[in-house]
C-alpha positions in Angstrom: 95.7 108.5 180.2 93.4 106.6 178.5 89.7 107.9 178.3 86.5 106.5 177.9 86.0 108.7 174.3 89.4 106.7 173.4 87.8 103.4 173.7 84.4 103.9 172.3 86.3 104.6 169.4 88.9 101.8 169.2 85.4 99.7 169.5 84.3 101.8 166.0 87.9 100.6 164.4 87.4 97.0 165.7 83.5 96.2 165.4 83.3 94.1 162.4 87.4 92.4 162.6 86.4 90.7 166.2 84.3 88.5 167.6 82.1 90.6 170.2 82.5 87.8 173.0 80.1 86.4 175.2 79.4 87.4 178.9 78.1 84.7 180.6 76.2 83.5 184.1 77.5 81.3 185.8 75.2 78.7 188.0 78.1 76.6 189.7 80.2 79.3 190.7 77.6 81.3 191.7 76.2 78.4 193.9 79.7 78.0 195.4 80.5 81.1 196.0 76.7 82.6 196.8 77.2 85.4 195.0 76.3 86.2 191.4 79.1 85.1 189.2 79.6 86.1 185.3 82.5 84.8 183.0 83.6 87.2 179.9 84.8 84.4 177.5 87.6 86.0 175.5 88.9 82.4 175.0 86.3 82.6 172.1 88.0 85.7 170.5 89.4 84.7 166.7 92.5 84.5 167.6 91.7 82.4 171.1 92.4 85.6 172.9 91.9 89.2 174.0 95.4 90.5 172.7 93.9 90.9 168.7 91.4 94.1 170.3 94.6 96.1 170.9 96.6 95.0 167.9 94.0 95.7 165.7 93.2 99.2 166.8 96.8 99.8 166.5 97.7 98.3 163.3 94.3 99.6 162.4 95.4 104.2 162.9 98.9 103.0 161.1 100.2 105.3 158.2 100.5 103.9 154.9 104.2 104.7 155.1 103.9 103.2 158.3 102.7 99.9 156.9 105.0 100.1 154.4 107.6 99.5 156.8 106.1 96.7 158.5 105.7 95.7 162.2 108.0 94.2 164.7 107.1 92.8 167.9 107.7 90.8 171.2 105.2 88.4 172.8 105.2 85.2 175.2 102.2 84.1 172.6 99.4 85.7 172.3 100.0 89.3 171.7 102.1 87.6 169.0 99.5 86.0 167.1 97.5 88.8 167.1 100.1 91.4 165.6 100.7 88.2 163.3 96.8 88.5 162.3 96.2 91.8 162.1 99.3 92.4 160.0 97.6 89.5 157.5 94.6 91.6 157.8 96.0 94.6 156.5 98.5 93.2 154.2 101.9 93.8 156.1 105.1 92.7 156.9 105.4 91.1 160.3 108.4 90.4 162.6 107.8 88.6 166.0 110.2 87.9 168.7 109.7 85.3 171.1 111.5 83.6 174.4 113.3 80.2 173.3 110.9 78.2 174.9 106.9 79.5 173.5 103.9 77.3 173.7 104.0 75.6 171.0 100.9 75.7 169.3 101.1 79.8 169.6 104.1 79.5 167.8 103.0 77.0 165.1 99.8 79.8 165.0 102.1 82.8 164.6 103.8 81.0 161.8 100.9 80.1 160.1 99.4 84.0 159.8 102.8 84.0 157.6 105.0 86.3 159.9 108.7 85.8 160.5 109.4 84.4 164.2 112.8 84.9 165.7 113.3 83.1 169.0 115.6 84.7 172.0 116.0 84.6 175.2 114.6 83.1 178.4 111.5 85.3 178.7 109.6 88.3 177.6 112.1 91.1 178.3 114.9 89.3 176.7 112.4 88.7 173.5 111.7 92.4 173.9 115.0 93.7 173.7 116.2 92.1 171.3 113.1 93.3 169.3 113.6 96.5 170.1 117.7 96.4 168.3 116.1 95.0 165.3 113.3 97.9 165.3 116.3 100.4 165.2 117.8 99.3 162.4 114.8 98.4 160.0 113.1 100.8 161.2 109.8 98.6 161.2 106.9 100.0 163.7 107.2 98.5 167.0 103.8 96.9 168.4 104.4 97.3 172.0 102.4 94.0 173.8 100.7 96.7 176.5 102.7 99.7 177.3 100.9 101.6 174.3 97.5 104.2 174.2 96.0 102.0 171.1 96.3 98.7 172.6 95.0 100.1 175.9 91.9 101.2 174.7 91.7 98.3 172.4 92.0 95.9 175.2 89.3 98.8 177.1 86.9 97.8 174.8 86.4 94.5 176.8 85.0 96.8 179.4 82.8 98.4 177.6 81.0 95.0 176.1 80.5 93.7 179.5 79.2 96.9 181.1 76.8 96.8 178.0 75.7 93.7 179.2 75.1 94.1 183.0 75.1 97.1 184.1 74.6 96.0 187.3 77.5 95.0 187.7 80.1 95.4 191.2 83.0 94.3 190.7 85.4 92.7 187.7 88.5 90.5 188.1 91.3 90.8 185.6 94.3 88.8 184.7 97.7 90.8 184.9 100.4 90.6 183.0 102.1 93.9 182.1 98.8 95.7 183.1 97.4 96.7 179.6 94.3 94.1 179.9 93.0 96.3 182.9 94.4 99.4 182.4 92.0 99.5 179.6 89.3 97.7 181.2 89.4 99.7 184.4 89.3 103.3 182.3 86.2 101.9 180.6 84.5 100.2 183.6 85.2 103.5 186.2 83.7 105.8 183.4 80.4 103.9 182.8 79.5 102.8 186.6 80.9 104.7 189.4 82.0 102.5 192.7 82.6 99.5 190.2 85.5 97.7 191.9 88.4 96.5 190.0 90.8 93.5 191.1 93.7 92.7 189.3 95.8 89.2 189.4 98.9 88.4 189.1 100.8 85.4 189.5 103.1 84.4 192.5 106.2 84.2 189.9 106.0 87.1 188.5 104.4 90.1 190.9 106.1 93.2 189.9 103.0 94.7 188.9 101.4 93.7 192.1 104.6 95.3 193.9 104.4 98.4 191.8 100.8 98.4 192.9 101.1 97.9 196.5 104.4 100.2 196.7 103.4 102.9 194.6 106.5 102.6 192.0 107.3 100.8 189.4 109.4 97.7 190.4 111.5 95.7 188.1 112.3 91.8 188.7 115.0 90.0 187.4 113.4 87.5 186.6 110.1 85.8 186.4 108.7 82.0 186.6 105.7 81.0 186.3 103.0 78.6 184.3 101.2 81.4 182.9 103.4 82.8 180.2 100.9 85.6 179.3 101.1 86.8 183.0 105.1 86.6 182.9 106.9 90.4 183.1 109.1 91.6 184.3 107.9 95.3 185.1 104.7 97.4 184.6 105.0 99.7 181.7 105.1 103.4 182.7 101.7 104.1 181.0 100.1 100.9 182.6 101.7 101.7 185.9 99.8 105.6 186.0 97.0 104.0 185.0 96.9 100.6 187.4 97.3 103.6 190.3 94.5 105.2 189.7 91.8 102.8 188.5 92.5 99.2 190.9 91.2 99.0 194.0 92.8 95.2 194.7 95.3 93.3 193.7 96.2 89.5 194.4 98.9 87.0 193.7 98.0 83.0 192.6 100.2 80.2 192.3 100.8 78.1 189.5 98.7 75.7 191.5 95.7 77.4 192.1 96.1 78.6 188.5 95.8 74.9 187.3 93.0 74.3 189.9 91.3 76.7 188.1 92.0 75.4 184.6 90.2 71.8 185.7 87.3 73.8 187.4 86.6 75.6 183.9 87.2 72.2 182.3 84.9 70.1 184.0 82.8 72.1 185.5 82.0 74.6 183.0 83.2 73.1 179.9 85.1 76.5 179.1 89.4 75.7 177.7 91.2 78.1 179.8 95.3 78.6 179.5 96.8 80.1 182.8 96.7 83.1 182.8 92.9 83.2 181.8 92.3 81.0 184.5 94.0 83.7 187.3 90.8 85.8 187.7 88.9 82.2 188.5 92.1 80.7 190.7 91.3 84.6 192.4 88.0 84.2 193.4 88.3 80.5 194.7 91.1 80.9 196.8 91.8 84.7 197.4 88.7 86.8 197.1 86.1 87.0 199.5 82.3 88.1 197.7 79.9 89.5 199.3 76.4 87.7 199.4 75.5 88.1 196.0 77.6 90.5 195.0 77.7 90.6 190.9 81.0 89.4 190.1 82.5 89.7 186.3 85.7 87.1 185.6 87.6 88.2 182.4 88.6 84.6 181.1 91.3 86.4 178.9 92.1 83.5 176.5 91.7 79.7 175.7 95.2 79.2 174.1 96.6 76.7 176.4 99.4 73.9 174.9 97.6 70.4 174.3 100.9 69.0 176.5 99.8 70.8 179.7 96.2 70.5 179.4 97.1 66.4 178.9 99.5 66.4 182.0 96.7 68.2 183.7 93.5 66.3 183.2 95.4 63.2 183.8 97.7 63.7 187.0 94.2 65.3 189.1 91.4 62.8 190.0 
């Protein structure tokens, strides 16, 4: 398990290679929902995401015969780029894998950091797998996307900025996807305010998490559909799963509907960029979640990296 010690030092490593994001009030969702309503705005990170906290604290404790061998990975996008960008930090070879069909401008991003990009397979886990053949034989260091004790308490470091920042706070809303976002969050946020509540999303096309969750074992899916393509695995990982069992008190699924509802809200109501998967924890509270009067409500916005093509469809097929 992940500690609180853990993640106070991944936020030593990190300080000074991230952007310590913004937690912000929010006056129109508060009014809407009467309660008190705060937005974490990782969308602002460098790399237009949370993912770079954990890569960077992992690339960050590497060996230098480590680095010597490089870094190989798998990603649906964002966990990509920021392997891609720490591994330009620190001057290393980077591999990433990727499903055939990646958001675009993720991909053009990962490319641009100056890593090799190999595109495979329908999702995720197919991206992972074959990653994980190619790590065998080069014997480059696999940079696991969540299922790993420095990306945890890289991603925990979230927790601990917006815990810094209100205290007060009673309960945060997370994005899932393989569970390392709030795994990390939750380990900081349970050790710095007792009775802090701790919801996880997920989305409607991709629950296994949220199965694991409710069942108490890990459930694997076949396969997985959804808009969100940070949210889409397959299967907790067996660290994330321990964890998500004993720090999350609630767990909810959104469609790729509400999701989109939730991108337009940010968009025009906020003026915040949201992708999908960022916009869960929102898409959570309008349509699944039920505050209390004025309960103090934290929303992890986990990133802003969202394909021009979609946002276009989107702004223009809603009224």
């Amino acid at each position: 398990m992940i500690d609180i010690e853990s993640i106070r030092a991944a936020a030593k490593v990190i300080k000074d290679l991230i952007v310590r994001t913004p937690t912000v009030f929010s006056p129109v969702l508060s009014k809407r929902t009467n309660a008190q309503i705060f937005l974490k705005l990782e969308n602002l990170q460098l790399t237009g995401a949370f993912k770079i906290r954990g890569a960077l604290n992992k690339i960050s404790r590497l060996t230098s015969s480590e680095r010597e061998r490089g870094v190989i990975t798998a990603s649906s996008g964002n966990h990509g780029l920021a392997v891609s960008y720490g591994a330009k930090v620190f001057g290393l070879e980077a591999t990433v894998y990727v499903p055939e069909n990646p958001n675009p401008e993720k991909l053009a991003a990962i490319k641009a950091l100056g890593a090799r990009v190999i595109r495979v397979g329908k999702d995720y886990e197919e991206a992972y797998g074959k990653a994980i053949e190619t790590q065998r034989k080069t014997g480059a260091v696999f940079i696991h996307a969540f299922d790993d004790p420095a990306i945890i308490a890289g991603q925990g470091t979230i927790g601990l900025e917006v815990l810094q920042d209100l205290p007060e706070l009673d309960t945060l809303i997370v994005p899932v996807g393989g569970g390392g976002l709030i795994s990390g969050i939750a380990a900081a946020a349970k050790a710095m305010k007792q009775g802090i509540r701790i919801v996880g999303v997920q989305s409607t096309g991709a629950p296994a998490v949220y199965e694991s969750w409710r069942r108490r074992r890990i459930v694997k899916k076949r396969s997985v559909e959804t808009i969100a393509d940070g949210l889409a695995s397959r299967q907790p990982g067996d660290l994330t799963f321990q964890m998500i069992q004993k720090y999350v008190d609630e767990m909810f699924l959104v469609t790729d509907s509400q999701m989109c509802q939730a991108i337009l809200f940010l968009a025009r109501k906020i003026h915040i960029i949201a992708e999908p998967s960022a916009a869960a924890s929102l898409a959570a509270l309008l349509f699944k979640y039920k505050p209390r009067v004025k309960e103090r409500i934290g929303l992890i916005v986990s990133g802003g990296n969202i394909s021009s093509e979609l946002l276009n469809r989107l702004v223009t097929s809603r009224p």
